[in-house]
C-alpha positions in Angstrom: 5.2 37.1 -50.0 2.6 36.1 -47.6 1.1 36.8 -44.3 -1.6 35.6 -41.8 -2.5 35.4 -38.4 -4.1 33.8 -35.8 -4.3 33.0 -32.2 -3.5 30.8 -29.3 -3.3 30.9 -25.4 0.1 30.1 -23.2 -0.9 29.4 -19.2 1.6 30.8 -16.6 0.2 28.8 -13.7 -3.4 28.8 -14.3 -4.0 32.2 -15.8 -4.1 32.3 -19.3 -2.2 35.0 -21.8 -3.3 35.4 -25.4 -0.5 35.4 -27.9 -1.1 36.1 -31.4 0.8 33.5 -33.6 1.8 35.2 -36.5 3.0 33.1 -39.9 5.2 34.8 -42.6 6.2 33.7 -46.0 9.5 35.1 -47.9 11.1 33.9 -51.0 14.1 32.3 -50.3 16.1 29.2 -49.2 13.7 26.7 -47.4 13.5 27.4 -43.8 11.5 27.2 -40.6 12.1 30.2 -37.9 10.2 30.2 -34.6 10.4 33.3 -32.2 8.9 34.8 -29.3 10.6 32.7 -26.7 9.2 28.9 -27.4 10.3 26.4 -24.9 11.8 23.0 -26.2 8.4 21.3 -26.8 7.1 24.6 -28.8 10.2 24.1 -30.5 9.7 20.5 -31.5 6.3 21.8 -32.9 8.3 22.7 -36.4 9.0 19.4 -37.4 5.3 18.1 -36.0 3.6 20.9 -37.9 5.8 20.2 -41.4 5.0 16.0 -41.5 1.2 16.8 -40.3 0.8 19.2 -43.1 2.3 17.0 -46.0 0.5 13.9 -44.3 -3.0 15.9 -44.7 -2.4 16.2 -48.1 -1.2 19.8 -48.8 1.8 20.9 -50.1 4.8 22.5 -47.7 5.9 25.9 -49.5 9.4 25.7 -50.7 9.9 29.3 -49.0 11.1 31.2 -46.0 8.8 30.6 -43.5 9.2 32.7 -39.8 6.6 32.1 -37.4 6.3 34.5 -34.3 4.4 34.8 -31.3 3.6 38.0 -29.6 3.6 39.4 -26.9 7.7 38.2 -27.4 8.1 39.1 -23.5 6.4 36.2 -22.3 7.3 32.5 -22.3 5.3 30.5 -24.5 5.0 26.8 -23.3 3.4 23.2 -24.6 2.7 21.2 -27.3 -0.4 23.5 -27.7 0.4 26.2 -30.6 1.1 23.4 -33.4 -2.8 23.9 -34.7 -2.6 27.7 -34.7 0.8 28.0 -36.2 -0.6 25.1 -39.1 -3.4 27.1 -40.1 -1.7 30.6 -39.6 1.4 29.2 -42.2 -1.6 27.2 -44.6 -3.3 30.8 -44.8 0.2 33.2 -45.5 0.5 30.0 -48.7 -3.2 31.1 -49.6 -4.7 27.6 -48.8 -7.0 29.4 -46.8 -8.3 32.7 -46.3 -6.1 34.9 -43.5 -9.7 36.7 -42.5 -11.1 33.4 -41.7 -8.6 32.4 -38.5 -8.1 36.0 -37.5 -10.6 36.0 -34.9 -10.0 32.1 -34.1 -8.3 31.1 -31.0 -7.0 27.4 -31.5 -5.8 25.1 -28.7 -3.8 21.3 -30.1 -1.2 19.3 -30.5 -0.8 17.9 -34.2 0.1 14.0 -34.6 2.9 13.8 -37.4 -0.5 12.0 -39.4 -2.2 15.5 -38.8 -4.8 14.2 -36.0 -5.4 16.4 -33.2 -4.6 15.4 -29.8 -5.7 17.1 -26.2 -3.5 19.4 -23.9 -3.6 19.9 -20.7 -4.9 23.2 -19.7 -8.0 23.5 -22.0 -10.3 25.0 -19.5 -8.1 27.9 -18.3 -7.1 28.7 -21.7 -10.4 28.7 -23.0 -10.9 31.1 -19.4 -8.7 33.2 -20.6 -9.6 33.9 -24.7 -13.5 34.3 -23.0 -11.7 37.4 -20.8 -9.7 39.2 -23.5 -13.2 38.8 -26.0 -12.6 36.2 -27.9 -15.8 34.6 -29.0 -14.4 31.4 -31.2 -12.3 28.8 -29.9 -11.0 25.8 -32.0 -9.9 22.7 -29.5 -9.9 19.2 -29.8 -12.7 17.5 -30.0 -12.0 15.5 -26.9 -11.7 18.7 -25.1 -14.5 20.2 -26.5 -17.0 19.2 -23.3 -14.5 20.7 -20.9 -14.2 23.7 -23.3 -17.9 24.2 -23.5 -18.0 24.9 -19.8 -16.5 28.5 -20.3 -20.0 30.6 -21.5 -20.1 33.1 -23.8 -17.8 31.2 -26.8 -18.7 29.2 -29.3 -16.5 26.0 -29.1 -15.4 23.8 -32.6 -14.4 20.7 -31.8 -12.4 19.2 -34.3 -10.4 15.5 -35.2 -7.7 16.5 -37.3 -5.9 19.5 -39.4 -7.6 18.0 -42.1 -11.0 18.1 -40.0 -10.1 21.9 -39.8 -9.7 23.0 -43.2 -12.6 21.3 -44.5 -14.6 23.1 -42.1 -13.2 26.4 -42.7 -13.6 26.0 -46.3 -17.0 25.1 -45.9 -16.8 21.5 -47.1 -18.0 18.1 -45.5 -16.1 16.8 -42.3 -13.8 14.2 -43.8 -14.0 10.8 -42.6 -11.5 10.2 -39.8 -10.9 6.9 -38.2 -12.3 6.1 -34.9 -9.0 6.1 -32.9 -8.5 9.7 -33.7 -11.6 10.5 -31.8 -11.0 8.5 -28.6 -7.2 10.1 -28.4 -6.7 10.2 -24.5 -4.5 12.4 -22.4 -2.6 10.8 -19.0 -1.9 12.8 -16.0 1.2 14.7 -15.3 3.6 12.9 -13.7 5.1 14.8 -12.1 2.3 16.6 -10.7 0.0 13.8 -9.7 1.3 11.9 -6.4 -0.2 9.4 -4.5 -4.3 9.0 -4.6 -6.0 11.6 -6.0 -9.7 11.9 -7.2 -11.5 14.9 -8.5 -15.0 13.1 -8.9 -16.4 10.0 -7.8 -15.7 6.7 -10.1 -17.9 5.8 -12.6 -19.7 2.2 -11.2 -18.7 2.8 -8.1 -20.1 3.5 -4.1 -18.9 5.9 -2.3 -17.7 6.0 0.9 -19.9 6.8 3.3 -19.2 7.6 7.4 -21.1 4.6 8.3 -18.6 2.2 7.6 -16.1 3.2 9.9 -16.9 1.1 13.6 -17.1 2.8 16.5 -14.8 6.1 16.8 -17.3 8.8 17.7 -15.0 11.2 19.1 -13.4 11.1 15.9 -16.7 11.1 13.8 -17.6 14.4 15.5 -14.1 16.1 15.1 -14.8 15.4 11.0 -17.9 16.9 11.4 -16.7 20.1 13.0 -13.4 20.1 10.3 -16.3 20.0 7.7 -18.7 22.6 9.0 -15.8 25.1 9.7 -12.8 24.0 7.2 -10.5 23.3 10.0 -7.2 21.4 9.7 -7.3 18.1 11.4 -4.4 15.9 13.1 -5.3 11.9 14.0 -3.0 10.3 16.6 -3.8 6.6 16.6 -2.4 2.6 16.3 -2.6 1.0 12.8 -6.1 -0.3 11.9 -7.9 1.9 14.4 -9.4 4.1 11.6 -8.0 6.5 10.2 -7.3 6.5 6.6 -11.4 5.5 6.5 -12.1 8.3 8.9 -10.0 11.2 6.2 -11.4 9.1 2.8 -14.8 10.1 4.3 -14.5 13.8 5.0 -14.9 14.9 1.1 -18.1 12.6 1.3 -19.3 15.4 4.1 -18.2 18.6 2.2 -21.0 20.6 0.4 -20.6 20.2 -3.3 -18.5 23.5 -5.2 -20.6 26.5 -6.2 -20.2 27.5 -9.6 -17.1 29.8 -9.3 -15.5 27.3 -7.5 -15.9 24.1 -9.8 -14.5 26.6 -12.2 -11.3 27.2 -10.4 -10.6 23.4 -9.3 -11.3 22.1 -12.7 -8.9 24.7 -14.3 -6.3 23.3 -11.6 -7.2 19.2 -12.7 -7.1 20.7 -16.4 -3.5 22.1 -16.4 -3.0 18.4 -14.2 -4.3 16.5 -16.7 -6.8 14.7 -14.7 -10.0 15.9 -15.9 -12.7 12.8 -17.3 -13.9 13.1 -20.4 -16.9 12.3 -19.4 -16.9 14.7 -16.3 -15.0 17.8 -17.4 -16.7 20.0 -14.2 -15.1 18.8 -10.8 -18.3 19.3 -8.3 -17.6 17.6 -5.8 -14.3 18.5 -3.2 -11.3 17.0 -4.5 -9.3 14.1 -2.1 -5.4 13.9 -2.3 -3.3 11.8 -0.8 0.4 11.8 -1.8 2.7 9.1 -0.4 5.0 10.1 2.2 7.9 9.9 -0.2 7.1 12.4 -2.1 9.3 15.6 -2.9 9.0 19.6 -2.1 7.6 20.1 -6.2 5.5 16.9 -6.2 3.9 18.1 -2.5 4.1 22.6 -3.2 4.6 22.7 -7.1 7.6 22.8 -9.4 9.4 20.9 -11.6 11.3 21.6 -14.4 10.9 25.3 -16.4 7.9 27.2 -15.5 6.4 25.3 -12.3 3.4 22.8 -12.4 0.8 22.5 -9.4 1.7 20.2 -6.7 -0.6 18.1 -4.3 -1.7 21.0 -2.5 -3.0 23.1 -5.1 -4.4 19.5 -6.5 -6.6 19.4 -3.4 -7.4 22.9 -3.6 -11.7 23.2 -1.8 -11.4 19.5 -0.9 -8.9 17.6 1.6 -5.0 16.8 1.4 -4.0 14.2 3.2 -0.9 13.2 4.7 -1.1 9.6 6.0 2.0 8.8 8.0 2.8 12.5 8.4 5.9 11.8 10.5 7.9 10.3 7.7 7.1 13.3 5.2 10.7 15.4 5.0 10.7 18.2 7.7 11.4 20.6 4.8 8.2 19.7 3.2 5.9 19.8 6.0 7.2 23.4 6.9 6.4 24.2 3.2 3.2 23.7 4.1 3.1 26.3 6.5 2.4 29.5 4.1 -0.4 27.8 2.1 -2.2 26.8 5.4 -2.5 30.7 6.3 -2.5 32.2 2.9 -4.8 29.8 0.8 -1.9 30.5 -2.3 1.4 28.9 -3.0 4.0 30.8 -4.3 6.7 28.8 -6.5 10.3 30.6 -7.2 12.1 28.7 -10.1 14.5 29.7 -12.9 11.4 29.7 -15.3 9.6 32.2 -13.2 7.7 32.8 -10.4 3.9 31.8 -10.0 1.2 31.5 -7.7 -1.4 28.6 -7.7 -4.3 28.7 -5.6 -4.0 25.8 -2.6 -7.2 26.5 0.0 -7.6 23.4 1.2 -8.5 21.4 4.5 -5.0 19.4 5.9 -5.5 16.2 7.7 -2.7 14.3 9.0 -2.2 11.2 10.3 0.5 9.4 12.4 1.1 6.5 14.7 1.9 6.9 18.4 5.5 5.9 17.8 7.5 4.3 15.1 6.6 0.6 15.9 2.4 2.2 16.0 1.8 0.1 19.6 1.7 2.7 21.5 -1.9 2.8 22.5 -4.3 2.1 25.9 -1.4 0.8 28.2 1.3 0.3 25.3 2.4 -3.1 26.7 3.5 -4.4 23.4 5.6 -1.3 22.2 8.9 -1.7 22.0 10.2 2.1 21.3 11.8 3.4 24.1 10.2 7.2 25.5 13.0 9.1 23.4 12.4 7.2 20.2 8.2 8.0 21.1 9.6 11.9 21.6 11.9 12.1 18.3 9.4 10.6 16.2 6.3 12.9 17.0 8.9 15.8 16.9 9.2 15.6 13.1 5.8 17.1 13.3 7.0 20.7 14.0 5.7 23.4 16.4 4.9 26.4 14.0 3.2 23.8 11.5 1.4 21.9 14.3 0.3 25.3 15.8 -1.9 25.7 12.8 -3.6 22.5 13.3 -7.0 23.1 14.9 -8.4 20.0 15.9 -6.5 17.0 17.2 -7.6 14.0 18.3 -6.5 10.5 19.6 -8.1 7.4 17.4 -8.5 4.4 20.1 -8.6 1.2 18.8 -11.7 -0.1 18.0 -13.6 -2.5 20.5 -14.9 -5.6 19.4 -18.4 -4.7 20.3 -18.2 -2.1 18.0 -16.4 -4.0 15.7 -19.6 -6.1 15.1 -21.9 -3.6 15.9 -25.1 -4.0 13.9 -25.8 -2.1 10.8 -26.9 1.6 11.0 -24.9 1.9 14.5 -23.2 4.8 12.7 -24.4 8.2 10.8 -24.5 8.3 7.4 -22.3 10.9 5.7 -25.8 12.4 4.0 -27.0 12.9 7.2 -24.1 14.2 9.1 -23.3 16.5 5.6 -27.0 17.8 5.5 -25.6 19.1 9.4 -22.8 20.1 8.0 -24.6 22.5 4.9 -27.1 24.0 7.8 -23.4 25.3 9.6 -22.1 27.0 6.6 -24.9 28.8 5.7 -25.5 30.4 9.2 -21.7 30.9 9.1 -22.0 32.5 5.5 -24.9 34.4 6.8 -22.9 36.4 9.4 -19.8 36.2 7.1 -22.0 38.3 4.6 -20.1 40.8 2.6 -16.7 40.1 4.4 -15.0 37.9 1.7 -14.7 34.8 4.3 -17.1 31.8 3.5 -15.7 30.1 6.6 -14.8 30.3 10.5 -11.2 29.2 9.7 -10.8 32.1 7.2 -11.4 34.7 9.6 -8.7 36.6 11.4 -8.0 36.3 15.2 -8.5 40.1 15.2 -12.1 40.0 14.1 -13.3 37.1 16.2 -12.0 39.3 19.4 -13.2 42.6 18.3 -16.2 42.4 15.8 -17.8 38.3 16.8 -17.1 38.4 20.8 -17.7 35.6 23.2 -18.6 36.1 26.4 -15.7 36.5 28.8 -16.6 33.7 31.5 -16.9 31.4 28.5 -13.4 32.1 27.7 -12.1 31.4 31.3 -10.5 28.1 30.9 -8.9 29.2 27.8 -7.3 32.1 28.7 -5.9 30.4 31.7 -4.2 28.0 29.6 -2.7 31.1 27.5 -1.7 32.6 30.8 0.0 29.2 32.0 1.7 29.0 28.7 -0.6 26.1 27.3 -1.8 28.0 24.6 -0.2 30.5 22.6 -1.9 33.5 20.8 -2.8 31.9 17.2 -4.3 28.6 19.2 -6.5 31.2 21.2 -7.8 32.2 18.1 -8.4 28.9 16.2 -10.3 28.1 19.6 -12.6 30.6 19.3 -13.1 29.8 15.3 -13.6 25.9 16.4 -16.1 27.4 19.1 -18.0 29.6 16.3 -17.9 26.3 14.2 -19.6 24.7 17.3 -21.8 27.1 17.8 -23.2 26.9 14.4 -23.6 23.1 14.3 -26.0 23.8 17.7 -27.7 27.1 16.1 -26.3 29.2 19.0 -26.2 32.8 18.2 -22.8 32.6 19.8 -20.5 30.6 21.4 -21.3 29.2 24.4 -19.0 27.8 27.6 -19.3 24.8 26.7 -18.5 25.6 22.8 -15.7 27.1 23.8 -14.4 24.4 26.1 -15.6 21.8 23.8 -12.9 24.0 21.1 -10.1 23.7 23.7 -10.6 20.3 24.3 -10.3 20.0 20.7 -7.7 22.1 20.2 -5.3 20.5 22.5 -5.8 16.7 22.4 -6.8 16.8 26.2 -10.2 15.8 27.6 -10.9 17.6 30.8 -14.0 18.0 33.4 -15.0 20.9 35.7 -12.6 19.9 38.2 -9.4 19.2 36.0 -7.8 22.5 35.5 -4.3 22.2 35.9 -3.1 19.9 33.3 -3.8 21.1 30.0 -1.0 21.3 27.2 -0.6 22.5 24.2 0.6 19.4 22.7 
C-alpha cells in the first residue's frame, strides 16, 4: 500500500481554487480510478500520464491505483493536473519521496513521450497558490516568465517528467531535445474573434494619430473618450476614417498600473494569447471581433464551464465593433450590462461565472446599407426607410449608454495631401490625456472610481455640482424630451472630462455644451435652440 500527495490549481473563470491531488496505491487487479469530478480532458489525462510515465523510463505499478482530487465539490477542468497526478502516483510507488511534492503546486500537460507542454491559465493559477500560501510552484518551463510575475513564490520551470524527477532527486537536468523547450501554446478558439492584440508586435510601428488626414472633430472626441473612458459611436462613409481613428485610441490610453497588468494578463493567460516573450500586458488591449460573431464568442461561453469572450478580452483597453449594424440585435443588447457594471455574468450548464469586462466600446457604422449617405447623399441609392431600419438595429437602451457620437466626413483632398505633421501625434495628445486622469484621480481620491464615466449620475448632481446657468441648454433638451435622465448624466461626466483636459476646477458652459453637442451628434450655436435630438 501506498500514498502521496500533492497539489494543483483548477480556474473557475479567472479565480483560481487549490485542489489537493491525491494518489493511492492498493494491491489488486490493475486499474486507474479518477474522482473528484474531472471533466473529459482531466479524464483523458489517465492514459497521457500512464504512456508518459513508461516513456520516461519508470516502471507503471501493476496495482490498484485511485487518484482523487479534493475539494470533490468543485469541477476540476484542463489538461493541467497530468504533472501533479504523475508525480503524486510515482511518490505512493516510492520512486520518490511523498514529503518532497507535499508542499509543491504543479501546473502541465504531459506529452505521451513525457515532455511538458503549457496551459492556458498559468498566471491566475499561479495567483491563486500565491493567495492560499503556497510558496513553490512547478510549471512549464515555457510558462515559467509569465509564472515569475506572481511575487512571493519560487517558480521551477521544468522540460519534461523526466526533467522533474531528476531535479527532485537531486540529480543533473537530463538532456532534452530542443523542441521540447520551444513547445508553443495557440489561442483559444473559441475565445479569440476577430483582431485582437494585447501588446504591440515585435518589429513593428505603431500606430500613431498622425496618420489619419484631416478629421479633427473626430480626433478630439478620441481624446475626450481617452481622458474620461467614455463609449464612442462613429457615423460615417467607407474610407472616411474610421477603423484608423478606433486602431489609434489604445495608442492614447496610459499604460496599466501594476494591479491592472495583473488582471488583463490573467484574462490573455486563461485566452491563450500571452507572448512568451511578453508574459505582462502593459499596454491597453484592442479587440475587434468580426460582425459575425456569436453571443459566447462576443459575452463568454462555450461549451462546459464558460471561457471569456471579446469583451472581457478587451477588458482596460477598447472593443471595437466595426460595422455595428450587422452585429445580431441579441448580441448588442448583451452588451448592455457589462457597459454599466464593468462584469459579465455567464449562466451555462457548467456553472455560472463572472469575468471582469471594463472596457471602452467604440462602434462604427455607415450612414445606410449602401455607406453613400454622406454631404448631399446624391449617389445613395437606399430609400429613407431602408436608411431608418438599418440605423435602428442599433437599439435605444444600448445607444443611450453611448456618450459621445460623432459624424466622420469624408476626407477633403487638401487634407488628403496635407503635409506631414498637419496632425498630433498620439504621444502628444496621450501626454494630454495622462494630465486629465490624474486631476480626475485626484478628486476621485478614496472613492473607488479612477474615471468620470465610473461615477454615478447621483454623485455628479449632489457631491461634483456644475453651475446651474451652465446646465441651461441641457436641461431644456431633457425638458423637451431630447435627453433622457442617464444622457443628462453622461453629459455632465463628458463635461468633467472636458473640464479636466482645460484644468478647470469645474465645468464650465461651454464644457457643458461642448458635452451635449457631443452627446447628441448635433452641432449647435447660441442662437439654435430648438432642434436638438437625442439621436
Amino acid at each position: 500500500m501506498g500514498f502521496a500527495r500533492t497539489r494543483s490549481v483548477t480556474l473557475v473563470g479567472v479565480d483560481g481554487v487549490v485542489v489537493e491531488v491525491q494518489a493511492d496505491l492498493e494491491p489488486g487487479v490493475t486499474t486507474f480510478t479518477l474522482v473528484g469530478l474531472p471533466d473529459r480532458t482531466l479524464v483523458e489525462s489517465k492514459e497521457r500520464v500512464r504512456a508518459a510515465v513508461v516513456n520516461s523510463g519508470e516502471e507503471w505499478p501493476q496495482r490498484r491505483l485511485t487518484v482523487g482530487l479534493s475539494p470533490a465539490t468543485v469541477p476540476k477542468t484542463g489538461s493541467g493536473f497530468d504533472l501533479p497526478i504523475a508525480a503524486a502516483m510515482l511518490a505512493a510507488a516510492g520512486v520518490l519521496d511523498p514529503r518532497a511534492i507535499e508542499d509543491l503546486v504543479m501546473i502541465g500537460e504531459l506529452g505521451l513521450d513525457g515532455r511538458l507542454r503549457p496551459v492556458r491559465g498559468v498566471l491566475p493559477a499561479v495567483m491563486a497558490a500565491a493567495a492560499a500560501g503556497c510558496a513553490r510552484v512547478v510549471v512549464p518551463s515555457v510558462a515559467a516568465g509569465e509564472a515569475e510575475l506572481v511575487p512571493g513564490v519560487a517558480v521551477w520551470g521544468v522540460t519534461s517528467l523526466r526533467h522533474l524527477l531528476a531535479r527532485l532527486r537531486g540529480e543533473p537536468a537530463p538532456a532534452e531535445p530542443e523542441a521540447v523547450r520551444d513547445i508553443g501554446l495557440g489561442p483559444d478558439p473559441l475565445a479569440v474573434v476577430g483582431t485582437l492584440t494585447a501588446g504591440p508586435p515585435a518589429g513593428s510601428a505603431p500606430a500613431d494619430l498622425a496618420d489619419v488626414a484631416g478629421q479633427g472633430r473626430a480626433r478630439r472626441a478620441l481624446e475626450v473618450c481617452a481622458a474620461g473612458g467614455h463609449h464612442l459611436f462613429l457615423l460615417g462613409s467607407p474610407g472616411a476614417g474610421k477603423t484608423m481613428l478606433a486602431e489609434r485610441l489604445p495608442g492614447i490610453l496610459p499604460a496599466l498600473d501594476g494591479p491592472a497588468s495583473l488582471e488583463v494578463s490573467a484574462v490573455h493567460s486563461i485566452a491563450g494569447t500571452l507572448r512568451p516573450d511578453l508574459p505582462l500586458v502593459t499596454t491597453p488591449p484592442f479587440c475587434a471581433p468580426h460582425h459575425s460573431a456569436t453571443m459566447p464568442a462576443i459575452v463568454g461561453g462555450g461549451n462546459g464551464l464558460p471561457r471569456p469572450g471579446a469583451v472581457s478580452l478587451a477588458h482596460r483597453g477598447v472593443l471595437f465593433l466595426d460595422e455595428s449594424p450587422e452585429f445580431g440585435g441579441r448580441v448588442l443588447d448583451a452588451l448592455r450590462q457589462p457597459l454599466e457594471s464593468g462584469t459579465v455574468t455567464v449562466a451555462r450548464s457548467g456553472g455560472m461565472l463572472c469575468f471582469p469586462a471594463r472596457f471602452l466600446l467604440v462602434m462604427a457604422a455607415n450612414p445606410c446599407p449602401c455607406g453613400r449617405f454622406s454631404g448631399r447623399g446624391l449617389d445613395c441609392t437606399c430609400s429613407s426607410l431602408m436608411r431608418h431600419k438599418y440605423l435602428a438595429r442599433l437599439s435605444g437602451p444600448l445607444m443611450d449608454r453611448i456618450d459621445v457620437r460623432v459624424t466622420v466626413d469624408t476626407v477633403s483632398r487638401a487634407e488628403l495631401f496635407a503635409p506631414e505633421g498637419a496632425g498630433e501625434r498620439s504621444e502628444v495628445v496621450a501626454a494630454r490625456v495622462l494630465a486629465a486622469r490624474e486631476r480626475a484621480a485626484r478628486r476621485l481620491a478614496d472613492t473607488g472610481w479612477t474615471v468620470n464615466a465610473e461615477v454615478p449620475g447621483r454623485e455628479l448632481r449632489t457631491r461634483w455640482t456644475v453651475d446651474a446657468d451652465a446646465l441651461d441648454r441641457a436641461a431644456r433638451d431633457m425638458e423637451r424630451g431630447f435627453l433622457t435622465a442617464r444622457g443628462l448624466d453622461r453629459v455632465l461626466r463628458v463635461a468633467w472630462t472636458l473640464a479636466d483636459l482645460h484644468a478647470h476646477p469645474r465645468p464650465t458652459r461651454s464644457d457643458v455644451d461642448t458635452a451635449l453637442e457631443l452627446r447628441t451628434g448635433v452641432i449647435r450655436g447660441d442662437t439654435a435652440n430648438d432642434d436638438g435630438y437625442e439621436g
